[in-house]
N, C-alpha and C positions, 0 to 999 in steps of 0.2 A: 110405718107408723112412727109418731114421734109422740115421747110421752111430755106432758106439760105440767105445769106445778099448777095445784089444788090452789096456794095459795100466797101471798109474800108475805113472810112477817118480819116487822121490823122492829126498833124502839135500843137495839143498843148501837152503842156506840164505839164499842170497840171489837175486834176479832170474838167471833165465838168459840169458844174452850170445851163444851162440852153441851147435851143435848139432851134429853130422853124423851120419846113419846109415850103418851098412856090411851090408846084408842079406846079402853071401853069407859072412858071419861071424855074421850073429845079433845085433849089437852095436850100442847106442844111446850114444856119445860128445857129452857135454855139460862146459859150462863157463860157471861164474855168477860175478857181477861183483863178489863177495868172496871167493872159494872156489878150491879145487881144483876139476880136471875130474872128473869120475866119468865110466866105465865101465857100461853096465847090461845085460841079455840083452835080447833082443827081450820076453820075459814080464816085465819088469822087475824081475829080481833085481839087485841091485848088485853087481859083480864085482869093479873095483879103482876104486881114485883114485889119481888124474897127480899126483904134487908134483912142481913146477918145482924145479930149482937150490936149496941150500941158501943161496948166498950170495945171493939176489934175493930171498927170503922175507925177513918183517918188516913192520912196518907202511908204513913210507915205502918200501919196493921191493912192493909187493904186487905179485902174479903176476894181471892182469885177462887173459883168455882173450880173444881178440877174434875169433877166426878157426882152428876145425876143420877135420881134413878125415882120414878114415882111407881105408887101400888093401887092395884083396883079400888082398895078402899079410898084413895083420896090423901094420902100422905107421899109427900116427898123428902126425899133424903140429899144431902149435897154435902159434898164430902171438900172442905177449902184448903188450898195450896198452903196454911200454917198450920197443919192440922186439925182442924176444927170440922167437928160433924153436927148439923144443923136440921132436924123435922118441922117439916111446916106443914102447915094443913093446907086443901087447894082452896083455902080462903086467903091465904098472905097470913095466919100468925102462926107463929113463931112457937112449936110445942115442947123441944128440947134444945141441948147440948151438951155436946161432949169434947170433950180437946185428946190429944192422942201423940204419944211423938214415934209409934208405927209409920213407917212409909206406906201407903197406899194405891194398890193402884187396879 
């Protein structure tokens, strides 16, 4: 037997960096290593995308995702390559942050 994929999801555009599933939401949370996070369903529709902070966007602050991790309740955490810790709701806004100069990992 050969197993097959559920599903393809797509929509970035660069390498993917890091990943988390939340199955008792349905929700496949990713984040590529020029890009925003996307959001997708388990069937892989694309639901939202994370943008980090308005002031860390740009090219010299770019927002690298290093580290997912979503919770039953509906909240996601993403922990970004300049320190920066980022809660979203699994609606796309933006609930906290925190900046850190801990290495992470």
């Amino acid at each position: 037997d050969f197993a097959t994929p559920r599903a393809v999801l797509t929509g970035h555009d660069y390498e993917i960096t890091c990943a988390a599933i939340c199955a008792e939401l349905g929700l496949v949370i990713s984040g590529s290593k020029e890009g925003p996070c996307l959001i997708h369903s388990m069937n892989g529709d694309l639901l939202r995308t994370l943008e980090g902070p308005e002031r860390f966007e740009g090219p010299e602050n770019c927002l690298r995702p290093k580290l997912i991790q979503a919770s039953r309740e509906g909240h996601c955490v993403i922990y970004y390559e300049n320190g920066l810790f980022c809660v979203f709701s699994v609606n796309g806004r933006l609930q906290a942050t925190m900046e850190t100069d801990d290495k992470i990992r």
